[in-house]
ROTITOR-953660 format. One record per residue (C-alpha): x, y, z; residue number from 1. Coordinates in Angstrom, 3 decimals. Layout:
<drengus>
<drengu east="X" north="Y" up="Z" nr="NUM"/>
...
</drengus>
This chain:
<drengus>
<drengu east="12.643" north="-14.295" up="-7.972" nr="1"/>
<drengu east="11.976" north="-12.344" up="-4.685" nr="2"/>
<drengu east="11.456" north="-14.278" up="-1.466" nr="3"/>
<drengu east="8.219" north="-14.935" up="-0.450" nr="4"/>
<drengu east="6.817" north="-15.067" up="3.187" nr="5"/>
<drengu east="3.479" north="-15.182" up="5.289" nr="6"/>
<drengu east="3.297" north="-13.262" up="8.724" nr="7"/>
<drengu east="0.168" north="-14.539" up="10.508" nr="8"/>
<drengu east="-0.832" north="-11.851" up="12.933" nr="9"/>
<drengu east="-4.439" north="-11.015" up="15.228" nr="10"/>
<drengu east="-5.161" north="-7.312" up="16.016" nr="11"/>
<drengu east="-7.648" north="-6.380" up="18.261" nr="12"/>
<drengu east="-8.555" north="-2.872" up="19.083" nr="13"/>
<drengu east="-11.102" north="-1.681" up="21.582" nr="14"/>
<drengu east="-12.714" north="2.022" up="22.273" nr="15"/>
<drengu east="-15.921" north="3.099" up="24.169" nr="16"/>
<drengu east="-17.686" north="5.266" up="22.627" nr="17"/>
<drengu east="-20.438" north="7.476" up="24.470" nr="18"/>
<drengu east="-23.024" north="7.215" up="21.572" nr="19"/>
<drengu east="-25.820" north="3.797" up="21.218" nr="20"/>
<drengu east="-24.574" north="0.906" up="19.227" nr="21"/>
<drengu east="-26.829" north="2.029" up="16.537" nr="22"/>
<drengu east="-25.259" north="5.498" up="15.947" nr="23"/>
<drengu east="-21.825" north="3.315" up="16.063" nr="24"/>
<drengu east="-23.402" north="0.716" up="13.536" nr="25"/>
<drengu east="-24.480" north="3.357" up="11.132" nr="26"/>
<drengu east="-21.057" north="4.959" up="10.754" nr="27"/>
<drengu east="-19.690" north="1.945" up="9.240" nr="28"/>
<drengu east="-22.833" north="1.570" up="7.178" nr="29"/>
<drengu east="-23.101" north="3.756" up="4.321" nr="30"/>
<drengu east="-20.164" north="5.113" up="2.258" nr="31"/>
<drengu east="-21.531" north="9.022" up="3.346" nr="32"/>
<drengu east="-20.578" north="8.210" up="7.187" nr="33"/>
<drengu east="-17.506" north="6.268" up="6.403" nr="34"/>
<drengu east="-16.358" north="8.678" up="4.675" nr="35"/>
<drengu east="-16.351" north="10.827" up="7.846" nr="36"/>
<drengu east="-14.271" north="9.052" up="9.930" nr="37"/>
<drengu east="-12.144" north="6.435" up="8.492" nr="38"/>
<drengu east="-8.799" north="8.029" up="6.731" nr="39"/>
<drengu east="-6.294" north="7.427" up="8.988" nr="40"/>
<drengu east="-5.184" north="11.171" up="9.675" nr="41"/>
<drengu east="-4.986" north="14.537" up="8.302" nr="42"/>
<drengu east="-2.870" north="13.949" up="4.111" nr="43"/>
<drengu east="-4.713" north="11.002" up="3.899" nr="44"/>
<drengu east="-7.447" north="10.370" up="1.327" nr="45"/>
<drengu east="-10.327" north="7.890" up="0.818" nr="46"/>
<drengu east="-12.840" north="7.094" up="-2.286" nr="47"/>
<drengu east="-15.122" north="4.297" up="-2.327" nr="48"/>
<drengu east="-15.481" north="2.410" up="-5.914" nr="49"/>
<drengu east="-18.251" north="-0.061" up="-4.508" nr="50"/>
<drengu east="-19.967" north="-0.245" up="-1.385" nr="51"/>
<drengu east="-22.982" north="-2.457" up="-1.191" nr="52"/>
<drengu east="-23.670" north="-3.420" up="2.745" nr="53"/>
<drengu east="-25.306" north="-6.301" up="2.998" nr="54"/>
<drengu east="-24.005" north="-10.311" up="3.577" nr="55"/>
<drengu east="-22.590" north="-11.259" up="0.004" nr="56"/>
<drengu east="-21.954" north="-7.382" up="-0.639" nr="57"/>
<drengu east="-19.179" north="-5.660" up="-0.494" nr="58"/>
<drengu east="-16.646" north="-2.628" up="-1.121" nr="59"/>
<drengu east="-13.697" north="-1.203" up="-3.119" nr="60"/>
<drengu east="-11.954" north="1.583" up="-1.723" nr="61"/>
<drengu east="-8.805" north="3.654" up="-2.652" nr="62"/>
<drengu east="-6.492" north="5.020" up="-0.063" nr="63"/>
<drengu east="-3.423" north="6.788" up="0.809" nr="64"/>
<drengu east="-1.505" north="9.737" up="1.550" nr="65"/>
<drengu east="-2.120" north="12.413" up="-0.677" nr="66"/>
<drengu east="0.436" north="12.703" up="-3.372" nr="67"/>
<drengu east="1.676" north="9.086" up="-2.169" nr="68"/>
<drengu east="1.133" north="5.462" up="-3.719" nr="69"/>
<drengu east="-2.715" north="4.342" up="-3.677" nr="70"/>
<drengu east="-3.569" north="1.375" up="-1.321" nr="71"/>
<drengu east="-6.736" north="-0.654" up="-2.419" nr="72"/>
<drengu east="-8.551" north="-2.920" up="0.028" nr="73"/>
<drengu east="-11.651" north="-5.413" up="-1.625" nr="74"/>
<drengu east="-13.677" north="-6.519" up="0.714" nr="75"/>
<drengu east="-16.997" north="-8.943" up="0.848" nr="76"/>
<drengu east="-19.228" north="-8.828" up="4.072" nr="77"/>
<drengu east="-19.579" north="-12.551" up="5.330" nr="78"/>
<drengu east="-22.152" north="-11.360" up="7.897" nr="79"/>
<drengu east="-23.945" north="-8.647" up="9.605" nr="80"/>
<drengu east="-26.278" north="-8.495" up="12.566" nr="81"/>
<drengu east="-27.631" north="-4.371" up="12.564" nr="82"/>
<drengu east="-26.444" north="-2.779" up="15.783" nr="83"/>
<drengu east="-24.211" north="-5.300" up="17.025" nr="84"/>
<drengu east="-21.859" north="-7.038" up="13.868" nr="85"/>
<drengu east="-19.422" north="-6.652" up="11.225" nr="86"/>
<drengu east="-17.565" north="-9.617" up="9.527" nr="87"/>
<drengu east="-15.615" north="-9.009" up="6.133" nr="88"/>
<drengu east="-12.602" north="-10.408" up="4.650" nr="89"/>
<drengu east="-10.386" north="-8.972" up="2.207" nr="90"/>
<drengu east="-7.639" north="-8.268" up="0.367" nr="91"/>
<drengu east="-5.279" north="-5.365" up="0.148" nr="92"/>
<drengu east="-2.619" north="-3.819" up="-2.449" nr="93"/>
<drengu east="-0.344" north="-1.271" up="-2.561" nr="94"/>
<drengu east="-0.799" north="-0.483" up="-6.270" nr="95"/>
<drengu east="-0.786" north="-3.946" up="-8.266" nr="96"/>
<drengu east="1.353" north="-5.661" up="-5.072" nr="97"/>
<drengu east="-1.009" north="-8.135" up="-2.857" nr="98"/>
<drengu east="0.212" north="-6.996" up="0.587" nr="99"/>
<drengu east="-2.561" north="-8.236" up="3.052" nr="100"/>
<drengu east="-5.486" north="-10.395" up="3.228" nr="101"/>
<drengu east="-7.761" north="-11.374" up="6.227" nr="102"/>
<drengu east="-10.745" north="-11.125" up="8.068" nr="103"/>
<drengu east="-12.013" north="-8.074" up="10.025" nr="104"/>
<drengu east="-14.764" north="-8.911" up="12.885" nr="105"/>
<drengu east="-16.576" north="-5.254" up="14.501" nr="106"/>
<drengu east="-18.328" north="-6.010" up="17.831" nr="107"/>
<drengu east="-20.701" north="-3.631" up="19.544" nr="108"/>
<drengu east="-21.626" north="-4.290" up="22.952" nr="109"/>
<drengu east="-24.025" north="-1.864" up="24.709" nr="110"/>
<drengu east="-22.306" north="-0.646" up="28.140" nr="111"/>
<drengu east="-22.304" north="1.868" up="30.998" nr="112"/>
<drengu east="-21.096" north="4.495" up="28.478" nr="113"/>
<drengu east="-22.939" north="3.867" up="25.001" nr="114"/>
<drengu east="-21.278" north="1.424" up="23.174" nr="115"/>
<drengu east="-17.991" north="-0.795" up="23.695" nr="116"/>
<drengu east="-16.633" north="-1.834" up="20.180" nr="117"/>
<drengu east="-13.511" north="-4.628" up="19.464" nr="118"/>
<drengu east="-12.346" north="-4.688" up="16.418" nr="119"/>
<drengu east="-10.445" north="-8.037" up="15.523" nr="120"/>
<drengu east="-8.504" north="-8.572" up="12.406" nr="121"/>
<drengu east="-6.724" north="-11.649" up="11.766" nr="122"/>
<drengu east="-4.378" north="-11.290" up="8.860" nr="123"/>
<drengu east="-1.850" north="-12.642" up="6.257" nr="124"/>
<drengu east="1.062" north="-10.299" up="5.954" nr="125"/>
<drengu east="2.254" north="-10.799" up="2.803" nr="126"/>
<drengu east="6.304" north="-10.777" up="1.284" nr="127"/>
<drengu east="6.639" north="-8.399" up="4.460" nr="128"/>
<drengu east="4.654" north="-5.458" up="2.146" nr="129"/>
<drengu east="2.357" north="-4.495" up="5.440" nr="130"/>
<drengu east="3.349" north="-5.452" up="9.028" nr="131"/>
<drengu east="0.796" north="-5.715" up="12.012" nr="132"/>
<drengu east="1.796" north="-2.746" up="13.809" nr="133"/>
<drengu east="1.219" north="-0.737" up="10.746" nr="134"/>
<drengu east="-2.208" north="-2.089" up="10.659" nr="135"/>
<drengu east="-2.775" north="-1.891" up="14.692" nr="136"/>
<drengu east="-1.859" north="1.938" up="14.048" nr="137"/>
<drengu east="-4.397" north="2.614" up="11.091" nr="138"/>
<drengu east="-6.993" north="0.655" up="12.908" nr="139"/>
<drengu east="-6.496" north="2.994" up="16.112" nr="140"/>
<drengu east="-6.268" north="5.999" up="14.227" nr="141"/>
<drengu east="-9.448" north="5.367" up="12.331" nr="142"/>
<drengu east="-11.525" north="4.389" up="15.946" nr="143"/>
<drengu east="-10.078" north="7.538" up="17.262" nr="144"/>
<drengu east="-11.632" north="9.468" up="14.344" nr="145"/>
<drengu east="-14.925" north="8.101" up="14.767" nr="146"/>
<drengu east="-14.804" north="8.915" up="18.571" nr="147"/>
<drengu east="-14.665" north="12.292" up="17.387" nr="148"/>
<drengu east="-16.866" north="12.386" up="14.925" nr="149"/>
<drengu east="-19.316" north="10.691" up="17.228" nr="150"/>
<drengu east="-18.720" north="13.102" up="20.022" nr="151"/>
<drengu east="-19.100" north="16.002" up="17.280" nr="152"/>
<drengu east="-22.445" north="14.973" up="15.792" nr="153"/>
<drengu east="-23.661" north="14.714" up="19.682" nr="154"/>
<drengu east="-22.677" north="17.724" up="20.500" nr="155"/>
<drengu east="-24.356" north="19.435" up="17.111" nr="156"/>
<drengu east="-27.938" north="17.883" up="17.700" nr="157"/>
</drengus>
């Protein structure tokens, strides 16, 4: 049998974005704006099985690198207060191996700017499958994609 293990880890990732907390809050809130902004980076793919946004909803999505193996992350919002918080905890596989699980916390503050978000996850690392700086990396690569995006739809109206 293959050795087990737990890393415990907390990753927190902060950006300030010059858009309101309520254009920030919307791009996490439907599956048509997520889908915008949060692969990771150009050969990476993302499909949404469920989304339902609401406390006691949740979401399936499939991700990866295109032509790689498929990550799934299940996820159940434990609360949400519009314009200002996100709290989910989930699970993710690679394939049919558990490789994560944890809770995900997305504050908006308004500031100076438009909006300061931190993004906390604390997490299980599982069997050493996933490692916290993998995760800090996807996390920031995602936040920088919605900086753009947000900067892009500003620019457009």
């Amino acid at each position: 049998m293959a050795e087990r293990s737990v890393k415990h880890a907390t990753i927190v990732v902060e950006r300030t974005y010059e858009a309101t907390p309520e254009r920030v809050f919307a791009a996490w809130s439907s599956v048509e704006a997520l889908l915008r902004w949060n692969a990771m980076d150009e050969g990476w793919y993302m499909a949404y099985d469920q989304f339902d946004f609401r406390v006691g909803g949740g979401e399936i999505c499939r991700f990866g690198r295109t032509g790689g193996e498929t990550y799934i992350n299940t996820s159940t919002y434990q609360d949400i207060v519009p314009n200002r918080r996100i709290i989910s905890s989930g699970t993710m596989k690679r394939e049919t191996t558990s490789i994560s699980s944890g809770v995900v916390t997305v504050e908006l503050t308004p500031d100076d700017k438009g909006c300061h978000l931190v993004l906390t996850e604390q997490a299980a690392f599982l069997d050493d499958e996933d490692k916290p700086e993998y995760r800090q990396a996807g996390w920031s690569s995602m936040l920088d994609n919605l900086g753009k995006v947000l900067k892009n739809e500003t620019a457009s109206a």
